[in-house]
Each structure stands twice: as structure tokens, then as C-alpha cells.
N, C-alpha and C positions, 0 to 999 in steps of 0.2 A: 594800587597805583595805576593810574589812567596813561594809556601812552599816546601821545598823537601820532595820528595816522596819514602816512604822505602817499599822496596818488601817482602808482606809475606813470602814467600816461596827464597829460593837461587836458584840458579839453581846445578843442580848435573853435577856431573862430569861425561864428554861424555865418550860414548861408546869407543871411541878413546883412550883418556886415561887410560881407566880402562884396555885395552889390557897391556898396557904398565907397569903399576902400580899394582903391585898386591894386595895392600891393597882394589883397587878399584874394583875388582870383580865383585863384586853386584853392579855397579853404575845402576841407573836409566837412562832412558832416559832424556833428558833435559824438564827441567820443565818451562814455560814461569813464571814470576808474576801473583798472581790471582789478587792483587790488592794491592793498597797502605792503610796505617792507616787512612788516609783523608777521603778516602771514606766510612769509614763507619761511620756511622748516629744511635746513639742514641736515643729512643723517650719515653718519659716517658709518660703515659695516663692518667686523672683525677689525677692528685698525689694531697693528701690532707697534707699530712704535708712537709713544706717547707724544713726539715731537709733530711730528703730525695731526694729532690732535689739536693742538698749540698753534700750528701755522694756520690752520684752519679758520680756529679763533680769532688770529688776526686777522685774516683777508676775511672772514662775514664783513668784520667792526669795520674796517675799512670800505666795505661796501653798504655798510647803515643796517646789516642782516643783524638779528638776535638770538633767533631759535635755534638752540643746536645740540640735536641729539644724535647718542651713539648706540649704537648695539652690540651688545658686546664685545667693549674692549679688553682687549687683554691685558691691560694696565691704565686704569684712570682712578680717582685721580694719579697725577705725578709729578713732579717738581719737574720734571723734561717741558711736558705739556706746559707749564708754568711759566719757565725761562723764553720755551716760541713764542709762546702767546702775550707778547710786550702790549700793553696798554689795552689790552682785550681778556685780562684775567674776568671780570663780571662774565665775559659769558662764557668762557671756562665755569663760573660757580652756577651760573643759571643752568649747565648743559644737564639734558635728563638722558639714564642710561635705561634702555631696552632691550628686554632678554631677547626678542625677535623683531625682523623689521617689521613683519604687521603689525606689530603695537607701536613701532616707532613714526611707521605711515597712519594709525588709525586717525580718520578724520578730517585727511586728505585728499580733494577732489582731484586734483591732477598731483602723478607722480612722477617725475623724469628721473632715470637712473642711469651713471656710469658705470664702465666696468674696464681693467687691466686688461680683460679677454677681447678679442678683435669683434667682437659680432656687432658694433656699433651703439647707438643709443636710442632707447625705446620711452615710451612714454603710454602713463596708464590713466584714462579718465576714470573717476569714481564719483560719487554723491557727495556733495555739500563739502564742507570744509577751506583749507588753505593750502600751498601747496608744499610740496616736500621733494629733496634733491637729492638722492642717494650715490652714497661713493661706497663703490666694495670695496675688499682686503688690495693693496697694493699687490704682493707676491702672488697672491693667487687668483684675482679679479670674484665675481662673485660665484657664488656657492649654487648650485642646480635649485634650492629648494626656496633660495631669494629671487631668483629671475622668471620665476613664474613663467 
């Protein structure tokens, strides 16, 4: 199944133009795509209540997101997750479960992660791939051995 691919970013209107057009003045340089909605990747880490998982589902759909994986949850599937997840069940069935987050990040070049814990949010460049959003356990924020 082929998906279409939609560009964050437009491109602005060339230098060339903006001579011409005086509304365009301030045009930018031409901006390539950074990247399509596809590529980004979802991951949710130890989630203990299924519900959550579900709400999650909804707000991607709602955002045009599809990729959503978890790492070990402590209950998926779940008729909870089922019930949050109103009109975003598909990616509830698409979602893939990973025994650890580096299999769940493998492949992603940039990785930005939440956490419950105060230390604020970090981000990790890596080689080639798409990118991935990591949320730790609610109750206990992430784990020493996922925050690298």
C-alpha cells in the first residue's frame, strides 16, 4: 500500500518572485521538505494503563500521525485502549510492540524524549532514518537505562 507523503513545511516563494511581487518582500529562500507525517514514530515506554495507550491513538489520528509503537506495555492489546481510541482503532492495530526502546527507536535519526521526571527534554541525533517521540511510564517518568 503506497501512502502519500505530505510536506511539513511549503516551500516559499523564490527570491525571483518576491522581486516581482511586492507583497513578497520578505520571501525566504526556498525551503526543501524536512520530512513527511509518515516518518514520524511515536513510542510510548512501560505505559501501565491501557487507556492511555487509546488516547494516544486518538490525538496521532487527529494529528495526521500513524506510526505508533510501544515498548513494553504492560497490557496491550486491551478493550480500554479500544474504547479511548474512538475512530483511531487502525492505528491501535498497526501499533508494534518493542521489547526495548532501541529497537523501538532503531532507525531513527533524530529522537526527542519526554519524561514524568523534572530533568526537562532532550534530544538525540543519529544516522538516516525518521523521526521518533518517546513518552515514559506516567508514575514513574523514565527508567536510568532508557535516558541514556
Amino acid at each position: 500500500m503506497t501512502q502519500k507523503r505530505t510536506a511539513l513545511y511549503r516551500r516559499a516563494p523564490s527570491v525571483k518572485s518576491a522581486v516581482k511581487n511586492p507583497v513578497c518582500r520578505n520571501a525566504r529562500l526556498d525551503l526543501e521538505p524536512v520530512m513527511a507525517l509518515a516518518d514520524i514514530r511515536i513510542v510510548l515506554v512501560h505505559t501501565t494503563h491501557p487507556g492511555n495507550i487509546g488516547a494516544a491513538a486518538r490525538a496521532m489520528k487527529n494529528m495526521g500521525l500513524a506510526s505508533l509503537w510501544l515498548v513494553a506495555p504492560e497490557c496491550f492489546p486491551d478493550p480500554e485502549a479500544t474504547a479511548r481510541a474512538t475512530g483511531a482503532v487502525d492505528i491501535l492495530d498497526g501499533a508494534r510492540v518493542a521489547p526495548t526502546l532501541d529497537d523501538a527507536i532503531a532507525g531513527c535519526h533524530l529522537v526527542i524524549g519526554t519524561s514524568a521526571r523534572p530533568q526537562g527534554m532532550r534530544a538525540e541525533a543519529r544516522g538516516g532514518g525518521g523521526v521518533g517521540s518517546g513518552g515514559a511510564a506516567v508514575r514513574t517518568g523514565a527508567h536510568r537505562a532508557d535516558e541514556r
